[in-house]
Each structure stands twice: as structure tokens, then as C-alpha cells.
C-alpha positions as CSV (number, residue, x, y, z in Angstrom):
1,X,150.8,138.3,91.5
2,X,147.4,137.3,93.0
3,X,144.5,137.2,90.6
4,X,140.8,137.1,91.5
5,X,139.4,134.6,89.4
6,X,135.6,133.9,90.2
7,X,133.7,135.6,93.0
8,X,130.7,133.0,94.4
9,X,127.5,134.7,95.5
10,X,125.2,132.0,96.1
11,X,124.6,132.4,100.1
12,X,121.8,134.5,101.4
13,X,123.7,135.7,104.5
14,X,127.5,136.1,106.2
15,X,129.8,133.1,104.8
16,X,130.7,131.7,107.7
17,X,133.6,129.4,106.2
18,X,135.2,127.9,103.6
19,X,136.9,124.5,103.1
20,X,139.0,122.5,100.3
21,X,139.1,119.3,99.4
22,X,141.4,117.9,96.2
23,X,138.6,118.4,93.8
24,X,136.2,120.5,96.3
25,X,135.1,123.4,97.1
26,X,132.6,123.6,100.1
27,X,131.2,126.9,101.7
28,X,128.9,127.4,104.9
29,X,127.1,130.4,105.6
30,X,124.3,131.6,108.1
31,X,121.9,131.2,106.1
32,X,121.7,127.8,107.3
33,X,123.4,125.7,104.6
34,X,126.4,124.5,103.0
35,X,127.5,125.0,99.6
36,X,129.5,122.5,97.3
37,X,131.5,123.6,94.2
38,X,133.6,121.8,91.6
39,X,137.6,123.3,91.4
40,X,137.6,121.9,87.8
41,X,135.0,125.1,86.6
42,X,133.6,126.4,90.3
43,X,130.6,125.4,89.3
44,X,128.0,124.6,92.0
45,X,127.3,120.3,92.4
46,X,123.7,119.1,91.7
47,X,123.3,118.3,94.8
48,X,124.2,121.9,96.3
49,X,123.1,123.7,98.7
50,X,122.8,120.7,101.6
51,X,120.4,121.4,104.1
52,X,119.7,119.9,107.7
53,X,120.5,122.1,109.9
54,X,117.6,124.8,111.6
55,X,120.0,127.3,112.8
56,X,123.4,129.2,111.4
57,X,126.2,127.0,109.9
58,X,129.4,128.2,111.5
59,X,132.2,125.8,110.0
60,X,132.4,123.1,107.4
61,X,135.5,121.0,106.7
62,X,136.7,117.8,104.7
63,X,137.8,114.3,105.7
64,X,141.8,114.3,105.0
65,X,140.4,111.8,102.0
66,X,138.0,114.5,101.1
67,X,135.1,111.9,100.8
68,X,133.2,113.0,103.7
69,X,132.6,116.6,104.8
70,X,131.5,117.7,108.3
71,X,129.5,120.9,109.1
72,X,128.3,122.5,112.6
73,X,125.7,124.8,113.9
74,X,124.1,127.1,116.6
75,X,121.1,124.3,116.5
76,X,124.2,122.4,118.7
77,X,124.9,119.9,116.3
78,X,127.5,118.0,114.1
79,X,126.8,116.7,110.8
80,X,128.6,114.1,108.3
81,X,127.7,114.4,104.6
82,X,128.6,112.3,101.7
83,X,131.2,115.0,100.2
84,X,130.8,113.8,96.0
85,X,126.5,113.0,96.5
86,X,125.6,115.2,99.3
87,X,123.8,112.0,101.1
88,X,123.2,112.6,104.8
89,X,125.4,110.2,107.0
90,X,124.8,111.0,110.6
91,X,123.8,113.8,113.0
92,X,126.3,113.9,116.4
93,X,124.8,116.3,119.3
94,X,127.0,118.1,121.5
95,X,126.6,117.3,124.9
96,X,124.4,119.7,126.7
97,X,123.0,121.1,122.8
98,X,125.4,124.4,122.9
99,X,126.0,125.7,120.0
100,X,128.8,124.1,117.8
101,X,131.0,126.7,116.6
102,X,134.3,124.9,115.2
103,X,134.8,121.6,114.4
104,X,138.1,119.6,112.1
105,X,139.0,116.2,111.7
106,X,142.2,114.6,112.8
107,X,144.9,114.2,109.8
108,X,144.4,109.7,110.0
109,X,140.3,110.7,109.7
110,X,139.6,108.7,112.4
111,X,138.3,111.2,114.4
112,X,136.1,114.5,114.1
113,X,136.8,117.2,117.2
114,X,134.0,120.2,117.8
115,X,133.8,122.6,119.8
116,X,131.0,124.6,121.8
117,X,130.0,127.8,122.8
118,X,129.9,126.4,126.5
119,X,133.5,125.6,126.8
120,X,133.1,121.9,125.9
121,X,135.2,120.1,123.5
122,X,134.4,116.8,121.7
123,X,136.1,113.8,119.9
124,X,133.9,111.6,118.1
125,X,134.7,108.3,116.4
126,X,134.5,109.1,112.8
127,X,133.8,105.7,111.6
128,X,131.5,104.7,114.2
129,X,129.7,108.5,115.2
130,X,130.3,107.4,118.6
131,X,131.3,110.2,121.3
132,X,134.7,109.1,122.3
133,X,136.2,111.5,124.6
134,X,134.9,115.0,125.9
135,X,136.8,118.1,127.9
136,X,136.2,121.8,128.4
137,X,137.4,125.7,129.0
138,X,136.7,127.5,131.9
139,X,137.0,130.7,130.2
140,X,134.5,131.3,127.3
141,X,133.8,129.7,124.1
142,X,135.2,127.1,121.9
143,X,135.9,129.1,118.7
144,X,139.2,127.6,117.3
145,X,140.4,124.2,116.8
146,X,143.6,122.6,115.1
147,X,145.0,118.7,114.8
148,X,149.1,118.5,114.6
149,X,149.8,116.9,111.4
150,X,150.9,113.6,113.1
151,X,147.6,113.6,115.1
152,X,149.1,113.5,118.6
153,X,148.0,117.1,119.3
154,X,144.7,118.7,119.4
155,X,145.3,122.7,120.4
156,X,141.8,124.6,120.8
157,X,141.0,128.5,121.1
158,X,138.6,130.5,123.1
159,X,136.9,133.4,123.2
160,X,138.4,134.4,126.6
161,X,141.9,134.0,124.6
162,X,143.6,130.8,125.7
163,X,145.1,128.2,123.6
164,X,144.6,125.0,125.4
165,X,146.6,121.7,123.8
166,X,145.0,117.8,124.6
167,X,146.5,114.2,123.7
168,X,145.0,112.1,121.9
169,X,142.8,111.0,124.4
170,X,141.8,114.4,125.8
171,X,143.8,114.8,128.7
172,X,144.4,118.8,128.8
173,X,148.3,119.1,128.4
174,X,149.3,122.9,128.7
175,X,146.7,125.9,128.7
176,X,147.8,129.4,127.9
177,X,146.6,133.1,127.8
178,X,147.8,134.2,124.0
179,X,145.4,137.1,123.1
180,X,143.9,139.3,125.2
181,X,140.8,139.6,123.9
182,X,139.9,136.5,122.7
183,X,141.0,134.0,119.8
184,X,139.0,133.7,116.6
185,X,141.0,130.9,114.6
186,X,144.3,128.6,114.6
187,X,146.1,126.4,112.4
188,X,149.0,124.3,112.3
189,X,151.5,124.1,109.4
190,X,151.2,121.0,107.3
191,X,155.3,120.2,107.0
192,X,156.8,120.1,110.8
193,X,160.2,122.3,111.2
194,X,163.5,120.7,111.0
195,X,165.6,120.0,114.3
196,X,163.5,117.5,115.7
197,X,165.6,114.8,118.1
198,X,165.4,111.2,119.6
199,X,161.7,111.2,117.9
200,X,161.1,115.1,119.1
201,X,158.9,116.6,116.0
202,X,158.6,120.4,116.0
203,X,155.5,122.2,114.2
204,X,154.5,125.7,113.7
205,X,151.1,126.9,115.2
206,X,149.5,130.1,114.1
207,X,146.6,131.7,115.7
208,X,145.1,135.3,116.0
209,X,142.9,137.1,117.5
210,X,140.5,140.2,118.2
211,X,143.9,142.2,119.2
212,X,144.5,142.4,115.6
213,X,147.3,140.3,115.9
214,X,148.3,137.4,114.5
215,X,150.9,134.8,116.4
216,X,153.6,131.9,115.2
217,X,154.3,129.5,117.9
218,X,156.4,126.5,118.0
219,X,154.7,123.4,119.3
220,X,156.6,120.2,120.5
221,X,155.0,117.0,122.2
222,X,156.8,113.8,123.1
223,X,155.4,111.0,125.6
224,X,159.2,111.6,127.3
225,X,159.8,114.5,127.2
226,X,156.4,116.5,127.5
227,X,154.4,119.5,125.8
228,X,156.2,122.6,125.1
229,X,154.8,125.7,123.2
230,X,157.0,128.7,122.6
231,X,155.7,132.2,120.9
232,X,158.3,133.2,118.6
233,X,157.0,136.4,116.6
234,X,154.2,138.5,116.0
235,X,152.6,139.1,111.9
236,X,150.8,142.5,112.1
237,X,149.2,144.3,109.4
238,X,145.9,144.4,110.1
239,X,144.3,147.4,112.0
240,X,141.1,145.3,113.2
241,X,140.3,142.1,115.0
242,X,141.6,139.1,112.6
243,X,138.9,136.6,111.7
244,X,140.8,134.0,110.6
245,X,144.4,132.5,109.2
246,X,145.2,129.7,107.1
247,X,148.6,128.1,106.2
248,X,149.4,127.3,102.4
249,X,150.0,123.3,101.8
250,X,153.5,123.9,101.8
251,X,153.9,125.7,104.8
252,X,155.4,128.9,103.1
253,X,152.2,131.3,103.5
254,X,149.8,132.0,105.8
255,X,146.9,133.7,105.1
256,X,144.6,136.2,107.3
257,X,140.9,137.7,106.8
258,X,140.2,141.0,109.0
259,X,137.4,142.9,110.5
260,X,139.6,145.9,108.6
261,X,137.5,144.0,105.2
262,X,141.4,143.2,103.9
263,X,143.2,139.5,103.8
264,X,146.8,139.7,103.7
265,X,149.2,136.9,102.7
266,X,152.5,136.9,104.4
267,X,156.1,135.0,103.6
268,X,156.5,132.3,106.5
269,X,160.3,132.6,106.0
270,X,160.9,136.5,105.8
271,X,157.2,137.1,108.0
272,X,157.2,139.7,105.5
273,X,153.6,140.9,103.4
274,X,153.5,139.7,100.3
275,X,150.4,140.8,99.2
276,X,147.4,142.5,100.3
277,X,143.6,142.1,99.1
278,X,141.0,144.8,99.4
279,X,138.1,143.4,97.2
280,X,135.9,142.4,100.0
281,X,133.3,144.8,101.0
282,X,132.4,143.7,104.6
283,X,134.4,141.9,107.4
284,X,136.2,139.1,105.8
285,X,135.5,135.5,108.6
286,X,137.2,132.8,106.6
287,X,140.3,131.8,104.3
288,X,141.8,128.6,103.2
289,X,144.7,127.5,100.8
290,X,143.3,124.5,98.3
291,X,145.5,121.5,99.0
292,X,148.4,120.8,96.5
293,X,147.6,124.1,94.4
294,X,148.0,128.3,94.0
295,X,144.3,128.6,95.2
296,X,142.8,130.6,97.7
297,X,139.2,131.2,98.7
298,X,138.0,133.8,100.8
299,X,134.7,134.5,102.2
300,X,133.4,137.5,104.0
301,X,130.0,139.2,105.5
302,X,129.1,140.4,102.5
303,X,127.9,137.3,101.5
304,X,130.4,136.7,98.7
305,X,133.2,133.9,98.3
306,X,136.6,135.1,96.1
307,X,138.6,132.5,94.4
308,X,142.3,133.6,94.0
309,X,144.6,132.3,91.8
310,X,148.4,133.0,93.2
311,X,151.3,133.2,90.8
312,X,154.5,133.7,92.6
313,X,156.8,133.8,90.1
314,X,155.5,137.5,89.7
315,X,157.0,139.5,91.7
316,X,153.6,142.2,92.2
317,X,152.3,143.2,95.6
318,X,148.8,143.3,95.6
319,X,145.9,142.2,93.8
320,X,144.1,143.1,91.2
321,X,144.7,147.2,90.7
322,X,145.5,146.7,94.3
323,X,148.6,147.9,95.3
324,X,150.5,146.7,99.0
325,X,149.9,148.5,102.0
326,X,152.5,149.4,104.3
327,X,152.3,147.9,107.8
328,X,150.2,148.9,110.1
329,X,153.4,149.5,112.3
330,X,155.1,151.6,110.1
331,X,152.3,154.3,110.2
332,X,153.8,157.9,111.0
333,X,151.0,160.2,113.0
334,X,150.0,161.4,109.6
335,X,149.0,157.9,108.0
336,X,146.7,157.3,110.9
337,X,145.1,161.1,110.7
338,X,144.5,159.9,107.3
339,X,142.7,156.8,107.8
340,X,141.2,158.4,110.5
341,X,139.5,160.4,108.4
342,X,138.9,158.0,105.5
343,X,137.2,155.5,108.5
344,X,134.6,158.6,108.9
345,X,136.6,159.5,111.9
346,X,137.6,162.9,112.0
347,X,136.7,164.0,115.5
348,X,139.5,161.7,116.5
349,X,142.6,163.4,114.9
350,X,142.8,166.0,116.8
351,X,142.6,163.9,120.4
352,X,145.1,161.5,118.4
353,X,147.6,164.1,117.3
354,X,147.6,165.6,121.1
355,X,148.6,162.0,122.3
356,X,150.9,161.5,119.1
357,X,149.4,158.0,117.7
358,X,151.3,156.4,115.6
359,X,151.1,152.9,114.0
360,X,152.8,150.8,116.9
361,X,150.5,153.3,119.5
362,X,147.4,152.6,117.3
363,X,147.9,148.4,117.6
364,X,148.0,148.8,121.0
365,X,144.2,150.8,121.2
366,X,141.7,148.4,122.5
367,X,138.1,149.0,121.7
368,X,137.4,150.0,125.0
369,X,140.3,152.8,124.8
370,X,139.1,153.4,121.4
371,X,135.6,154.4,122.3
372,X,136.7,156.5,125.1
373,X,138.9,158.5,123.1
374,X,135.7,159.9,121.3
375,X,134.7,161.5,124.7
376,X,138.0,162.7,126.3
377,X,138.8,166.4,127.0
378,X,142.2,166.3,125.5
379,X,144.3,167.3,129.0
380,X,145.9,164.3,131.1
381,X,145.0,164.1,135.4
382,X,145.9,161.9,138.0
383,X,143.3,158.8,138.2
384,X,142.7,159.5,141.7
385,X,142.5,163.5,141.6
386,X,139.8,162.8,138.6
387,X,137.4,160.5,139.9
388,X,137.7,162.3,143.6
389,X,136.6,165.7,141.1
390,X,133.8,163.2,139.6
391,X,132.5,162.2,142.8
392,X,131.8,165.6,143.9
393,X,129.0,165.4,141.3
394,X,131.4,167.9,138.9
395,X,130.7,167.0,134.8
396,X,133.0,169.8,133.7
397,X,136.8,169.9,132.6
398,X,139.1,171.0,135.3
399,X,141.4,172.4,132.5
400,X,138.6,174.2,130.2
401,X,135.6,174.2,132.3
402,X,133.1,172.4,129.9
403,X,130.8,170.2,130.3
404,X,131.9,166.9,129.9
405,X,130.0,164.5,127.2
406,X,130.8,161.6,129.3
407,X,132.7,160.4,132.8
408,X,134.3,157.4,131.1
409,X,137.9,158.0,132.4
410,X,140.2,156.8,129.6
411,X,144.2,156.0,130.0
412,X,146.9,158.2,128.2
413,X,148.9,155.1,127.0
414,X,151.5,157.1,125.1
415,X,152.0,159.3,128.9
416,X,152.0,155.9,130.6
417,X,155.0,154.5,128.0
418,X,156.9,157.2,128.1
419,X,156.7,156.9,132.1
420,X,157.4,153.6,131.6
421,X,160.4,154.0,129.7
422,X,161.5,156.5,132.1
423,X,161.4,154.2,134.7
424,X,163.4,151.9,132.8
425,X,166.0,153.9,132.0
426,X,166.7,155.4,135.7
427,X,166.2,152.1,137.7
428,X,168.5,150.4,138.8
């Protein structure tokens, strides 16, 4: 079972993220500062909240000795703090002052990477704050960032959705599209997978995304024989943009916080849901196993952080009174009319019935598609036939003759699978 054990409620605004250390707790929020809790009682260290930065705090995380603790900001810089007497250390500004928006340090702590909302990417000397090496994205943001647990590897995410992987001295190995609307977090596991060769070490990479998907990749990097990363499955369960994801220090869970308000911890081995947790009341942006123990905190935009305590020896799905939810994949047309209408949504279930949503059709909605739907007339045209009716300045149904709300044309996905599989099947 899973068991809330003490919700924190010290920020003024969104907590941004969470971190542990062995005998830490640390918290960030927008409110501009960064919290610092004992794990013996949660209580909050005298020298709690730390304060520098003048803008948003988006991430905070421990040295691998948990003596020094790093946090980043919108005011574009990185800062190093004194983990167990909150003393300042150093102030590191990105290059160009864009706002830092991730940041982690390698697993030897002898460097600290961040990342920026321009695209850039940095690796500063830990010991000596000096900027050591520097790269960028082309496409969007840095908003994810991960060190392989032997420290040869730093992978990064962007908004625009790739995953790009660098050597140790920032020389861009592989880039790759892996969600389509843009990454929010990644993490490696801790213990690499068995099956490594002739030196070869392979280790399992999770990120996610806002396709409310979360992926498990396998990761391998020798000098001799090169990078490799391979997708091997898809976790689903969530039906809204994931926020973040977090591996357990064994390597056995992962962990995921959702715009849907939800976290959801799955079974590495089965990729199965072990337990689902609805106590959050807004968007839920961080999560994090505590090192060496069955603790998990999770923080949201409603300004709260939950402390979990996980017994697995219990076989209960849920948390507290809550009880597991099936996955989102497993949905009949009836389960989504229902949350339909529980998400205040009930001019959809008509339009959704007509096209015959399901739970595999509904992960498949973009936003775009999504917000569309709300204005569609219910019949099905040929692109070209519509917008040639649209450009003869007509805002009325062909089918029904009334006035059309809006002349966003919108795609009928499930008549464009079953084309598809159509296709497929006749084909040679």
C-alpha cells in the first residue's frame, strides 16, 4: 500500500520541484525560493526558506554527497548552497542570461549541467564554478536533463520534443524526435540492465511528455562501439500531458505526476500500474523517490508537497481510500462519456460517441484536435470539397444547413484508421 504521511504547505505559489538527499528534503517553488526539510520529522531547517534568486525557482537538486544543493531560475541563473547551513556558495550565469529551467549534477559531483530556455546547455566545474563546456538545441527549450549513472552520458529534453545525448565533453552524440509535442522530464535508472559486453553497459532511460505518454528506452555508449538508444515500450495511464517521472533507487518503479492532477507508480518489470494517487488538487510538476528508502514526495500547482510512505509488501492498489484506476487504454466508449462529463464536458459526448472514442482513440487526441471537436458539425467531408465550400464565403453545414460556430476544419481520426487499416489489409 501507499500511505500519505505529511502534506508540506509552506510555498506561496506552484512547487516547481522536489529533490532528496540521504537526510534531506529540498523543495523549490515560484515563489522564488527553495525550501529545506529534515526526513527524520519533515520538519522545516532553521535556515529554510533560502532566498537569492529575483525570479521563479524552476528546479533544485543535491550533490550525489548530498552536501551541496543547486537551484535555477527564470532570473537566468545557477546557484550552489551549503545543503546542511543554507550558506550561499556561488552564483553561475547562463550564457546569454535565458532562463535556467533544469539543471542535475553528474553522479562523480564533479560537474553541475543546466539548461535554458534558449536551447543552450551548460557544464560547469563543480569545484571550481568555472563554465567548462557549453552546446545547444535548435528546436525549443531545454526542459529535461539526466546524467548515466557512470557519468559518460548526458541525455537532455526539449520542448520541441527531442532527446539529444552528449559525452562527457559536450560533443552532441545522437539527437532524436521522441514526443511530439514536447518533453517535460527524463531520468535514467540508477542500476544499469544486465547483458552488457566487452565493457558495453546498458541503462534504462525514461522520459515523457505533453502526449501523455511516458517512454522506456535503452541507452548504450562505448568509445568503440558508439551511441545507441532504442525505444522499447510505452507506460500510459494518464489522460493529460505528464509533468514529470522519476525512477525508485532500485530501479524497480518509476513514478509520474500529470496535468490529469494524478501520479501513478508503475512496476518496471511487469510495466504494469501499481498504484494510483488522486490527492493532489491541481496539476501535479514534480516527483522523486528518497534515496535508499520507501519515500516519495510529490509536489503540485496547488502549492502543496505529499510525502508518501510505500509498503509493498501490501498488496493494495491505490492510496489512501483511493482505489486503482483502470488504464486509460482500456476505456470502452462509455468510460470516456463518463469522464467526459465528470471533466465538465458534456457537449463532447455526443460528437465522441458519433466518432466512437474509446481509450486507445482518446490518447491519440491532441489538444489541437481536442479543441476542434467542441465546434465540429458531427458529419465527415472531403478536406478539399470543405474548404473549396468555405472559400465561397459559406458558414453553414452542408449536411444540416446551420450556421457553423467556427471554420476550424478538424480530422476524423477514427475514419482515417479505419481507412488506414483498410489500406493495409488490401495492399499488396
Amino acid at each position: 500500500m501507499v500511505k500519505l504521511i505529511r502534506t508540506l504547505a509552506d510555498h506561496g505559489d506552484d512547487v516547481s520541484c522536489c529533490a532528496f538527499s540521504s537526510s534531506l528534503l529540498a523543495t523549490c517553488s515560484l515563489d522564488k525560493t527553495i525550501r529545506l526539510y529534515s526526513l527524520s520529522d519533515f520538519s522545516e531547517l532553521p535556515h529554510s526558506p533560502l532566498r537569492f534568486h529575483t525570479y521563479a525557482v524552476h528546479c533544485c537538486c543535491f550533490s550525489p554527497s548530498g552536501h551541496i544543493l543547486a537551484s535555477c531560475s527564470t532570473d537566468g541563473t545557477t546557484v550552489l548552497w551549503s545543503a546542511h547551513s543554507g550558506q550561499f556558495l556561488t552564483v553561475m550565469e547562463q550564457p546569454g542570461g535565458s532562463p535556467v529551467r533544469v539543471c542535475c549534477f553528474s553522479p562523480d559531483s564533479a560537474y553541475l549541467a543546466s539548461g535554458a530556455a534558449d536551447g543552450s546547455v551548460v557544464l560547469w566545474n563543480a569545484q571550481s564554478y568555472k563554465l567548462y563546456r557549453c552546446g545547444g538545441v535548435k528546436d525549443g527549450s531545454l526542459v529535461a536533463c539526466a546524467f548515466s549513472p557512470d557519468g559518460s552520458l548526458l541525455v537532455t529534453g526539449s520542448s520541441g520534443g527531442d532527446l539529444t545525448a552528449w559525452d562527457n565533453r559536450m560533443r552532441c552524440l545522437h539527437n532524436e524526435k521522441a514526443h511530439d509535442l514536447g518533453i517535460t522530464c527524463c531520468d535514467f535508472s540508477p542500476r544499469p540492465l544486465s547483458g552488457g559486453e566487452q565493457g558495453l553497459q546498458f541503462y534504462r532511460l525514461a522520459s515523457c511528455g505533453q502526449d501523455c505518454e511516458i517512454k522506456l528506452w535503452v541507452v548504450s555508449f562505448t568509445p568503440v562501439l558508439g551511441f545507441e538508444l532504442k525505444y522499447k515500450s510505452t507506460l500510459r495511464g494518464h489522460c493529460a500531458p505528464v509533468l514529470a517521472c522519476a525512477f525508485s533507487y532500485d530501479g524497480q518503479m518509476l513514478v509520474s505526476g500529470s496535468v490529469d492532477k494524478s501520479v501513478i507508480i508503475y512496476d518496471i518489470g511487469t510495466q504494469s500500474v501499481l498504484y494510483t494517487l488522486t490527492q493532489h488538487t491541481r496539476y501535479v510538476t514534480t516527483c522523486a523517490f528518497a534515496p535508499n528508502t520507501l519515500l516519495l514526495a510529490t509536489g503540485s500547482m496547488d502549492k502543496t508537497l505529499n510525502i508518501w510512505e510505500l509498503d509493498l509488501e501490501t498488496p493494495c492498489q491505490g492510496s489512501t481510500g483511493d482505489q486503482q484506476k483502470p488504464l486509460i487504454e482500456d476505456w470502452s466508449e462509455e468510460d470516456v462519456s463518463t469522464w467526459l462529463r465528470a471533466q465538465g464536458l458534456e457537449e463532447l459526448v455526443g460528437v465522441f460517441q458519433m466518432n466512437n472514442i474509446d481509450g486507445k482513440e482518446l490518447l491519440h487526441l491532441t489538444k489541437e484536435s481536442l479543441a476542434g471537436d467542441l465546434k465540429i458539425d458531427g458529419y465527415s467531408y472531403e478536406r478539399e470539397a470543405m474548404e473549396s465550400w468555405i472559400h465561397k464565403k459559406k458558414r453553414t453545414s452542408p449536411m444540416t444547413n446551420l450556421v457553423l460556430p467556427s471554420l476550424v476544419l478538424t480530422p476524423n481520426r477514427t475514419l482515417k484508421m479505419a481507412i488506414n487499416r483498410w489500406l493495409e489489409t488490401h495492399q499488396k
